[in-house]
N, C-alpha and C positions, 0 to 999 in steps of 0.2 A: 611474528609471521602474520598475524590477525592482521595489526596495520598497512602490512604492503600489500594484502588480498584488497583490504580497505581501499586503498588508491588504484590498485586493478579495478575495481569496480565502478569506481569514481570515472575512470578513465573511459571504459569501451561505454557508458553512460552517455557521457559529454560527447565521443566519437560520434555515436548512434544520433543524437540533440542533434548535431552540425550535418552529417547526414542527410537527415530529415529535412532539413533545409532545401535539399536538390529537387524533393519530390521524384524521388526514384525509387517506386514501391515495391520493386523485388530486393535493392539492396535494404533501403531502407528495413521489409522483414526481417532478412536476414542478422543487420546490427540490432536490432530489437529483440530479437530472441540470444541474443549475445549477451548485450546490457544484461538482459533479465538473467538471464544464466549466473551473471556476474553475481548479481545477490544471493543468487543459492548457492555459488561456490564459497562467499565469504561466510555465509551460514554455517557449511560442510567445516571452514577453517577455525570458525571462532568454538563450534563445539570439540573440535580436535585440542584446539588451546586450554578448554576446560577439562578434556576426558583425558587424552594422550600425552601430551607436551608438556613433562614435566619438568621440562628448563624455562617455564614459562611462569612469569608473574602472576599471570587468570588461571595455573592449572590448580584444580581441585579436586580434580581424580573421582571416588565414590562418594565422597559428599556433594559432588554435582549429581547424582544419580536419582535425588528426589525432584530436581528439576526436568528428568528427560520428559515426562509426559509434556511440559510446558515448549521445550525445545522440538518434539514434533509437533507440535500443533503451530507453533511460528512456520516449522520445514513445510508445513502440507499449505497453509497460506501462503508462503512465498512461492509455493508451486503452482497455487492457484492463481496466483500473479503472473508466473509464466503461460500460464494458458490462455487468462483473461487476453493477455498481449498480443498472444498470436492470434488469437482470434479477430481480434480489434484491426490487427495491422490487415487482414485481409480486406478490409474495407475499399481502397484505393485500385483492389485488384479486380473487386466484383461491380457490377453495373449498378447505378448508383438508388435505383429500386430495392435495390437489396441493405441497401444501409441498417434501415429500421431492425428488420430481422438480427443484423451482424450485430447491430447494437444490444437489444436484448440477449443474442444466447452470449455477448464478454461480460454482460451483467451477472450471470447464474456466477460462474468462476471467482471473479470478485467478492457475492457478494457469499462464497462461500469460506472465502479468505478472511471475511472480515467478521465471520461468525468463529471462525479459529483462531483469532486474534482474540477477542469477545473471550471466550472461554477461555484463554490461556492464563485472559489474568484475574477472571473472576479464580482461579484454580490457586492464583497468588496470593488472594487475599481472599475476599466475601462478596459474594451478591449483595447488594446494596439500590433502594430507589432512586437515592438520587440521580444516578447516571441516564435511568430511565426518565425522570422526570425531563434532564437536561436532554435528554432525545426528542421527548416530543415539544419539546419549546422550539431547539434550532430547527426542528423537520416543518412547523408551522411556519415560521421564517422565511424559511427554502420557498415553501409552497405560495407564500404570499409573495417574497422580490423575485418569483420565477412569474406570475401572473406579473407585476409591474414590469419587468426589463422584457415580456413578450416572447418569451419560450416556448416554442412549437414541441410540443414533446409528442404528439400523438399516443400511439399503443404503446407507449416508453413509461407513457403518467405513471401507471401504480408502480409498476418495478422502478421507476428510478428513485420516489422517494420512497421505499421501501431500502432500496440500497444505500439512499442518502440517510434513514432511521438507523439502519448499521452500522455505519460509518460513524452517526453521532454518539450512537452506545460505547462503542470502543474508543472514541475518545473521552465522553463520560468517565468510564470506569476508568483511564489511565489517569484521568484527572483527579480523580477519586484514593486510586491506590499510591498516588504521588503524596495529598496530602496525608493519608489513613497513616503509609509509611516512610514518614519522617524524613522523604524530599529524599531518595535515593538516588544513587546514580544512573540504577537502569530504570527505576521508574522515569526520570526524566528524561532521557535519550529516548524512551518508549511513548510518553507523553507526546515531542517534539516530532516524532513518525509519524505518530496518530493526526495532529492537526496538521502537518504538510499533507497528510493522504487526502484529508480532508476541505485544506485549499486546492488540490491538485485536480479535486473532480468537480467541486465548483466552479474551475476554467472552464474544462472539459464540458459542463453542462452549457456555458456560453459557445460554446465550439462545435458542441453536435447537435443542439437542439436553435440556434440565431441561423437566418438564412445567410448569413457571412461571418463567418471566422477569418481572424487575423493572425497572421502567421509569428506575431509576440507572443500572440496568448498560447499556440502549439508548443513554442518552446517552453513558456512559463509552464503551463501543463506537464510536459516531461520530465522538465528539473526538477518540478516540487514531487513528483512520484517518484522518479527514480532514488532523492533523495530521501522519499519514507521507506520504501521500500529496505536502500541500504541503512537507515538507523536502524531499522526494528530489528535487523541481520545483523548488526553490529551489538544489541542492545543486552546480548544474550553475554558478552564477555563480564558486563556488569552486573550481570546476576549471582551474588551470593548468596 
C-alpha cells in the first residue's frame, strides 16, 4: 500500500510541475497544496505500514514504537513544508512589492522543517562536529558563488543563508549517520532527500533572488523538492 501512496504522490507532483507551466496562480495554489498534501499522506501510509498493517512486509508493530518521536518530527517538517508552500505560492497572487516579505515569512516554515529534520536524526544516532564543520564550509561557498553569479537578495541576506546553514546541517548529519551506520537503507534514501532539498533551493535561489528566472529552472526547482520531500516520507518504511 506504501508503494501505490508512493506513485499517488509522484503523480499529483508531476500534475502540479505541468500546471505550473500555465502560469495560473489560483490553480496552480490549489495543485500545490495537493502535491504537498501528497507527501503527508504517504507519511500518514508509510507509518500505518509500520504500526497497523500487519500483512505488510515494513509492519513492526511496538518495536516501531521507539522510533515515533523521530516519525513526528519528519510529520511536523513535512507540515512545515505544506505551509512553507502555500505561503510561497501566494506570491503570483500579491503585488509584486510584496515579494521580499512573502519570501521571508515561507523561509520561517522551512526553515523550521529543516530544524525537525536536524533533530530527528541527531535522535538516531549522535551529535557530532563534523556536520557543523561541513555547514559552515558549503554556507561560505553559498555566500561567495552568490556574490559571483550577482544575487540580489536584499533583506533575504541573513535569513537565507541562515536557512541555507540548516539545510547544510541536515545534510551534514545524514551524511554522517549514513557512514557512522553502516550504509543503511533509510540512512540513504534520507541522505538522497537531504541533497535534492538542497539542490532544490539553490535553483530557487537563482529564481528568486536574479532579475530573470527561466522557466527550466522553475520546473527543475519543483522536481528536486517535491522529490526530497517524498524520499524523506517514504524514508521512514526503511527504518528498523
Amino acid at each position: 500500500m506504501g508503494f501505490l501512496f508512493l506513485g499517488l504522490a509522484i503523480i499529483l507532483a508531476v500534475v502540479f510541475i505541468y500546471a505550473e507551466t500555465y502560469q495560473n496562480p489560483l490553480l496552480s495554489m490549489f495543485l500545490k497544496a495537493l502535491a504537498s498534501f501528497g507527501f503527508i499522506t504517504l507519511w500518514v501510509v508509510v507509518l500505518t505500514e509500520k504500526l497497523v498493517n500487519i500483512d505488510s512486509a515494513y509492519y513492526q508493530g511496538v518495536l516501531f514504537h521507539k522510533y515515533l518521536p523521530v516519525a513526528l518530527l519528519f510529520g511536523l517538517a513535512l507540515c512545515a513544508g505544506l505551509i512553507g508552500d502555500l505561503i510561497l505560492a501566494l506570491r503570483p497572487l500579491r503585488p509584486a512589492t510584496e515579494n521580499e516579505s512573502i519570501i521571508l515569512a515561507g523561509i520561517i516554515p522551512f526553515f523550521s522543517g529543516h530544524v525537525f529534520y536536524f533533530s530527528a536524526l541527531v535522535m538516531l544516532n549522535r551529535f557530532n562536529w563534523i556536520p557543523i564543520l561541513f555547514t559552515i564550509i558549503m554556507t561560505g561557498i553559498v555566500f561567495i558563488m552568490a556574490k559571483y553569479m550577482k544575487l540580489v537578495w536584499g533583506r533575504s541576506l541573513i535569513p537565507s543563508l541562515l536557512y541555507s546553514a540548516m539545510i547544510f546541517l541536515m545534510i551534514g548529519q545524514a551524511f554522517y549517520n549514513l557512514i557512522d551506520q553502516s550504509f543503511s537503507g533509510f540512512n540513504l534514501v534520507i541522505l538522497i532527500g537531504a541533497i535534492l532539498f538542497g539542490v532544490s533551493d539553490l535553483i530557487l535561489s537563482q529564481i528568486y533572488f536574479k532579475p530573470a528566472g527561466q522557466q527550466r529552472m522553475v520546473i527543475m526547482n519543483l522536481a528536486t523538492y517535491y522529490a526530497a520531500q517524498i524520499a524523506i516520507a517514504l524514508s521512514l518504511l526503511f527504518l528498523v
